[in-house]
Backbone as JSON, one array per atom type, in Angstrom:
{
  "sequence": "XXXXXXXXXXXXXXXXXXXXXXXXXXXXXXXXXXXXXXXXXXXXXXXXXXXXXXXXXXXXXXXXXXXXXXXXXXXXXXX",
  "N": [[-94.75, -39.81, 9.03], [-92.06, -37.6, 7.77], [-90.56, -35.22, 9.91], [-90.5, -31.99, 10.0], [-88.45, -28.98, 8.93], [-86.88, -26.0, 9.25], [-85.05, -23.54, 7.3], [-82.67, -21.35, 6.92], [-81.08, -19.95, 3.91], [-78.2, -19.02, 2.19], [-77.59, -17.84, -1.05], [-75.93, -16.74, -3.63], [-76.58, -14.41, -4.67], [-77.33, -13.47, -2.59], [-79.98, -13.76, 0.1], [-81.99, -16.3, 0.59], [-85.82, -16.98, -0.03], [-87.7, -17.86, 2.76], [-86.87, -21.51, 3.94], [-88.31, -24.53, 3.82], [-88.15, -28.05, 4.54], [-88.78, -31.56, 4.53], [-87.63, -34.3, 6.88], [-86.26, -36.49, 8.81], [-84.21, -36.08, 10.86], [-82.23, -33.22, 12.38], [-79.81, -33.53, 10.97], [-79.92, -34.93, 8.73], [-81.43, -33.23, 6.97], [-80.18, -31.18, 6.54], [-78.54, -32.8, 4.66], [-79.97, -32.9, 2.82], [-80.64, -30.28, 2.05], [-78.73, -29.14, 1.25], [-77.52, -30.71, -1.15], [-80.26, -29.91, -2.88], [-79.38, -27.3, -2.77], [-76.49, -26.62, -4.49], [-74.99, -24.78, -4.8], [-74.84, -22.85, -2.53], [-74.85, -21.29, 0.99], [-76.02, -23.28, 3.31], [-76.97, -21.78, 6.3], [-78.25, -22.47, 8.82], [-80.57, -24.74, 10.43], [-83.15, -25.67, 12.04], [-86.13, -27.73, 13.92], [-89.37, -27.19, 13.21], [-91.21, -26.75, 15.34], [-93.36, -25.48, 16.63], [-93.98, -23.25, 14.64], [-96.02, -22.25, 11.52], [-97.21, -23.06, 9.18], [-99.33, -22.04, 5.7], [-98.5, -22.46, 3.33], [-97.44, -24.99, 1.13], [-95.89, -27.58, 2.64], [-94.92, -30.06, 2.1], [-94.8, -33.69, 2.21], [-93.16, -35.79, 2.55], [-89.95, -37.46, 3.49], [-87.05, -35.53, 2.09], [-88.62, -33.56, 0.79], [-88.46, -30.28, -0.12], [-89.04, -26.83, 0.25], [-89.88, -23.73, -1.01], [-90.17, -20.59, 0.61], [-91.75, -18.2, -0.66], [-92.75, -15.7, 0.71], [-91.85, -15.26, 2.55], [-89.62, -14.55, 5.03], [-86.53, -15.29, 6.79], [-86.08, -15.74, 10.46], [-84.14, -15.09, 12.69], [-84.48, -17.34, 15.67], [-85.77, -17.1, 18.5], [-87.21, -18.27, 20.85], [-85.3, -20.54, 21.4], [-86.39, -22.99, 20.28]],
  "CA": [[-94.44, -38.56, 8.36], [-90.98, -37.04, 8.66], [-90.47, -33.81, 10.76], [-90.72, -30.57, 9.12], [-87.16, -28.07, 8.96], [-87.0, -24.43, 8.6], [-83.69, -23.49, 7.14], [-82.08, -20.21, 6.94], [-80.21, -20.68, 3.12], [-77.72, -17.68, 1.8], [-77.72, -17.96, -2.27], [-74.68, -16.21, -4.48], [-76.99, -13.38, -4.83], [-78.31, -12.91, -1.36], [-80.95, -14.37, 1.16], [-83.64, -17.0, 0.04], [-86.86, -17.04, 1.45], [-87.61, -19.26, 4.19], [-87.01, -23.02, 3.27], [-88.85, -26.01, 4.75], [-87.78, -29.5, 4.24], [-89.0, -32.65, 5.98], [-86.47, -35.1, 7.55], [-86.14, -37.48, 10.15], [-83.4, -35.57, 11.95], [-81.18, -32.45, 11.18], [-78.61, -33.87, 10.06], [-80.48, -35.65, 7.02], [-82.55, -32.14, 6.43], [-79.14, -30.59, 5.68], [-78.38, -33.25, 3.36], [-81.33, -32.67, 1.26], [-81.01, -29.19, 1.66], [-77.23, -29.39, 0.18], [-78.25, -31.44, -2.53], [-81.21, -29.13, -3.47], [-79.04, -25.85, -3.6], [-75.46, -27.14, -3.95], [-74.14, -23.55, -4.56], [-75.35, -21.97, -1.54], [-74.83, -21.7, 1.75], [-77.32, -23.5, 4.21], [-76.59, -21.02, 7.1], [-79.08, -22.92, 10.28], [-82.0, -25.32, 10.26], [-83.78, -25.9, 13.18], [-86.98, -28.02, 13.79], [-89.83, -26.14, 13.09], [-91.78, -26.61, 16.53], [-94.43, -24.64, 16.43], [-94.31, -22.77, 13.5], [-97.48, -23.01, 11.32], [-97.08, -22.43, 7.27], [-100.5, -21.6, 4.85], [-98.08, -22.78, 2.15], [-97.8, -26.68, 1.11], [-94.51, -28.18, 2.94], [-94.55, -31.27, 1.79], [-94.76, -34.77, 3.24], [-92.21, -37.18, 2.21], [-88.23, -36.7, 4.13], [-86.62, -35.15, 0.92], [-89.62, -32.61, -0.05], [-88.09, -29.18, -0.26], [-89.88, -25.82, -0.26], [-89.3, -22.21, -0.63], [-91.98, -19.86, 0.71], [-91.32, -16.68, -1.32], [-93.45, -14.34, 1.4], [-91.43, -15.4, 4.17], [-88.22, -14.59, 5.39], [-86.03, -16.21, 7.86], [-86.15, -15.07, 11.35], [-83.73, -16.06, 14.07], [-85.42, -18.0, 16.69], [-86.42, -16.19, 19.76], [-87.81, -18.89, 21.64], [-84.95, -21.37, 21.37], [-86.67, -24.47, 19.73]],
  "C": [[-93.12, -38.02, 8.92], [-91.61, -35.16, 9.03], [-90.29, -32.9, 9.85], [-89.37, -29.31, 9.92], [-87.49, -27.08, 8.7], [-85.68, -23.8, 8.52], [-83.49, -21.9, 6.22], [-80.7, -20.58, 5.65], [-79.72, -19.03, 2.68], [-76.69, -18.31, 0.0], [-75.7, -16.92, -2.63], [-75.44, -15.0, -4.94], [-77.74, -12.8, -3.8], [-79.34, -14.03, -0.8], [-82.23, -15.02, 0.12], [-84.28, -16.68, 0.77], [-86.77, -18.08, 2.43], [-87.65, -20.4, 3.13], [-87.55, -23.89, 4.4], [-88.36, -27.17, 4.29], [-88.11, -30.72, 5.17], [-87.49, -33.62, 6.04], [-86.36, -35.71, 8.33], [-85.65, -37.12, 11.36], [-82.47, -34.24, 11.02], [-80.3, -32.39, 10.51], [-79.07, -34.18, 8.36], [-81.14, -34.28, 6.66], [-81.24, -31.22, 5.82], [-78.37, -30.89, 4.75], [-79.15, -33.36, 2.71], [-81.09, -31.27, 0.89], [-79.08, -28.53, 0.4], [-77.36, -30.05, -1.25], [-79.35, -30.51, -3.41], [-80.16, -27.56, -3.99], [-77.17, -26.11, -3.4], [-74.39, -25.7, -4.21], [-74.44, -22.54, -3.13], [-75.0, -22.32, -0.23], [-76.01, -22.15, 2.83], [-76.38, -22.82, 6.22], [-76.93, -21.79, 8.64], [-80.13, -23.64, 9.26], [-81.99, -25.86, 11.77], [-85.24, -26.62, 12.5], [-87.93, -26.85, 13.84], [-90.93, -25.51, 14.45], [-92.98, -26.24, 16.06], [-95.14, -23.63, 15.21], [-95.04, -23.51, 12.42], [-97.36, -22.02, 10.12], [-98.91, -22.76, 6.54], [-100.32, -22.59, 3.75], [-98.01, -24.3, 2.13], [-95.97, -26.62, 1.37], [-93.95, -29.39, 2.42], [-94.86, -32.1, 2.79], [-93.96, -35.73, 3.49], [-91.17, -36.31, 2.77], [-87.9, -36.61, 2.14], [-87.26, -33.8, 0.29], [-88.73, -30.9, 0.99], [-88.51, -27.8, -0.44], [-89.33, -24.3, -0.04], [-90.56, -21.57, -0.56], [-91.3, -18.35, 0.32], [-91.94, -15.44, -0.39], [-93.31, -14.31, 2.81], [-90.01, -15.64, 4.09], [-87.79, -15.33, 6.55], [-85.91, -15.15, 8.73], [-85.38, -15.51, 12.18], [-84.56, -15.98, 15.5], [-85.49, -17.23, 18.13], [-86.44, -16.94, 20.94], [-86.53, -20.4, 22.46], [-84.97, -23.09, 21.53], [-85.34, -24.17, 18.86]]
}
């Protein structure tokens, strides 16, 4: 299973919600996530460590998600 991303993306009309994306490594999670929103900026992605989603992330490297009831937070803990 690839690794699970949590990426901080800034749209042409303001802040998405949180995004997840799986990936192997971050480099490849920011080329999916470029590809998925190619007008936008992808601001940060970090692994997701510890953080623990309700919502369905996906499983395959490529799977892309937006969780509409969650915002991005900068990291605290520095994972």
């Amino acid at each position: 299973m690839a690794k699970l991303f949590i990426a901080h993306v800034r749209g042409l009309v303001g802040q998405r919600p949180l995004v997840t994306v799986r990936a192997a490594a971050e480099g490849e999670a920011r080329l999916f996530l470029e590809a998925a929103y190619p007008d936008d900026e992808v601001v940060e992605v970090v692994e997701a460590g510890d953080w623990v989603s309700t919502s369905d992330t996906g499983t395959e490297a490529g799977d892309v998600r937006e969780h509409p009831d969650t915002e991005w937070q900068a990291s605290t803990s520095g994972f």
